[in-house]
Phi, psi and omega in degrees: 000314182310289182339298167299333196259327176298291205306306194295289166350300153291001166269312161314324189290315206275354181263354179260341182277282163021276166287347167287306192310321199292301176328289239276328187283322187297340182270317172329312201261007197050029198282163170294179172262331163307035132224164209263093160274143199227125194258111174310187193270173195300340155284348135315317186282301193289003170267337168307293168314336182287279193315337173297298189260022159297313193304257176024296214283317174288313176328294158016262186287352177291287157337279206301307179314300201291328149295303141339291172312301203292323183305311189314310168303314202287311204269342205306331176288019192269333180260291181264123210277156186253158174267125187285170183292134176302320176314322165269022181283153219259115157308142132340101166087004182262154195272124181238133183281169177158116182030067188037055172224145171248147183219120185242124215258107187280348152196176222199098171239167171214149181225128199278354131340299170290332211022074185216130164292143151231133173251141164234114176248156177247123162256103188271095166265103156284354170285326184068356162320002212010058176238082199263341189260123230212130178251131182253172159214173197184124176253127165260183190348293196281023177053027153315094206284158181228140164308088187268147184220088199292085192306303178220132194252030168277169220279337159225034149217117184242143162244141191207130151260132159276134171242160177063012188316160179267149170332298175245120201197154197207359215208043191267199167184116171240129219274105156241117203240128150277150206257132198093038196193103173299106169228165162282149178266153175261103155279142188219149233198131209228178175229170149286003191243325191265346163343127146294116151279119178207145171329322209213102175247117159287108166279164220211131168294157187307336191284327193275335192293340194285294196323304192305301189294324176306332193270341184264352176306317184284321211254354158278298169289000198269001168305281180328297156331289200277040138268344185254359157308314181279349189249322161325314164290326176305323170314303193286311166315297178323305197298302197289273182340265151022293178274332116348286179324324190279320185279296194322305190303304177291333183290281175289019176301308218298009207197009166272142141266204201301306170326323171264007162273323138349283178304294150316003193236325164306319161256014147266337159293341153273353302170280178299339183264349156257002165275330196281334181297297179324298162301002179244346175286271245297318200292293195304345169284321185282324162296324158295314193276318158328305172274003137303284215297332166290302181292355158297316185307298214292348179280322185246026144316304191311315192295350192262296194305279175346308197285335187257004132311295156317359139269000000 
C-alpha cells in the first residue's frame, strides 16, 4: 500500500512538472493551451533557429537593398549631378549657323583644379552688319549662373573664360548675344564628359593666346593629313583585294561558256572601274594634303612673324 501511494504520488508530481514545462513553452511559442508542445533534442532546436535567423537575416538584407534603391532614385541628384541630352553638345570644330553668321568652337577645356573654362570661337559674320562685338554670359544644368571673363575680342576670333565652375557639375552652356543687336541668344554646350581636360589654363596676352590658337591649328591640320592617309592606304588595300578578284574570275573564264563568260567580263569591267574610281580619291587626297601642309607652312611663318613683331 506505502509502495502504491509512493508510485501515485510521482505520478501526480511529473504530471504538475509536465504541466508547468508545457505553460512555460505555450508562453515561449504563444500557443493556445489545447495544444501540446513537444519539443525534440537540441540539435534540431539549434538548426531551426539557425534557419529562423537565417530567414530574418535575408528579409533584412531584402529591406535594406529595397529601401536603398528607393533613397538612391529619390536623392541621387542630391549627390550626383543629372546630365542634359548629349544631342546638345556643341562638337569641336563643327560650324553652327546663328544670324547669318558661323560660329566654330576650336576648343572648350576645363581645368578642375582652377575651376575654370576657356573657350575659343572663330566667327565668319556674313550679314556684313558691322556688328562685330559680342556679350557671353554661362549657366551650369541647374540654371546656376557662372562668371566670364572675355580674354580676346576680335572681330572673328574671341577668347572667354568661365569661372567659379562648381565642384560638382555635369553640364555647362555659354550663352552668346551680339552687342547693340536685338538677336536670339546662341547656346552652346559643353559636358563633363565631352570637355578637353587640362592641369592649367594660363592667362596669356594677346600674343600668347594668338601663338595658341596657330599652335593648336598645325595639330588640326596635321590630323587631317593623317586622316587623309589613312583612307588613301584603305583605297589602296581596297584596289589589291579587287585586283585579286579580278585574276580569279580571268582563271576561271577557261572553264565557261560563252553565257558565263559574258557575264565575268561585266564584272571585271565594274570591278577595273572601281579601282580607277579609287585612284582618282587617292590622287585628290594627295592634293589635299599638299594644301594642308602649305597651310602649316604659312601658319607657322604667322608665329615667327608675331613673335618677332612682339620683341
Amino acid at each position: 500500500m506505502g509502495k502504491f501511494n509512493r508510485q501515485l504520488v510521482n505520478e501526480i508530481k511529473k504530471e504538475k512538472e509536465q504541466e508547468s514545462a508545457q505553460l512555460k513553452l505555450r508562453e515561449k511559442y504563444e500557443v493556445p493551451e489545447d495544444v501540446m508542445i513537444v519539443e525534440k533534442d537540441n540539435m534540431i532546436k539549434f538548426s531551426v533557429r539557425i534557419i529562423a535567423t537565417l530567414i530574418k537575416i535575408k528579409i533584412g538584407i531584402i529591406i535594406f537593398l529595397l529601401t536603398g534603391g528607393y533613397l538612391f532614385f529619390f536623392t541621387s541628384t542630391l549627390w550626383m549631378p543629372p546630365s542634359a541630352d548629349a544631342s546638345y553638345l556643341t562638337p569641336v570644330g563643327k560650324e553652327v549657323i546663328w544670324d547669318d553668321r558661323t560660329i566654330t568652337i576650336n576648343r572648350w577645356q576645363y581645368s578642375k583644379e582652377q575651376q575654370e573654362m576657356e573657350v575659343e570661337i572663330m566667327v565668319d559674320n556674313k550679314s556684313y552688319d558691322g556688328k562685330n562685338k559680342y556679350t557671353f554670359s554661362a549657366v551650369e544644368l541647374r540654371g546656376n549662373k557662372l562668371k566670364t571673363a572675355v580674354k580676346v575680342s576680335d572681330e572673328d576670333w574671341i577668347v572667354v573664360q568661365i569661372k567659379d565652375i562648381p565642384r560638382r557639375w555635369s553640364d555647362v552652356s555659354l550663352r552668346m548675344n551680339v552687342d547693340g543687336k536685338n538677336t536670339t541668344t546662341l547656346k552652346l554646350y559643353t559636358n563633363l564628359n565631352d570637355v578637353s581636360n587640362v592641369k592649367k589654363i594660363e592667362s596669356l596676352d594677346y600674343v600668347g593666346y594668338k601663338n595658341k590658337r596657330f599652335s593648336n591649328e598645325i595639330l588640326i591640320y596635321e590630323k587631317e593629313i593623317k586622316d587623309n592617309q589613312k583612307q588613301q592606304d584603305n583605297l589602296r588595300n581596297e584596289n589589291n583585294e579587287i585586283t585579286k578578284e579580278i585574276k580569279k574570275i580571268q582563271q576561271e573564264k577557261v572553264y565557261q561558256t560563252d553565257s558565263q563568260k559574258q557575264e565575268s567580263d561585266s564584272k571585271i569591267a565594274e570591278a577595273q572601274n572601281n579601282i580607277t574610281n579609287n585612284e582618282k580619291t587617292i590622287n585628290e587626297l594627295d592634293g589635299d594634303i599638299n594644301e594642308i601642309r602649305q597651310r602649316i607652312e604659312m601658319t607657322k611663318k604667322q608665329i615667327q612673324d608675331l613673335n618677332a613683331s612682339a620683341k
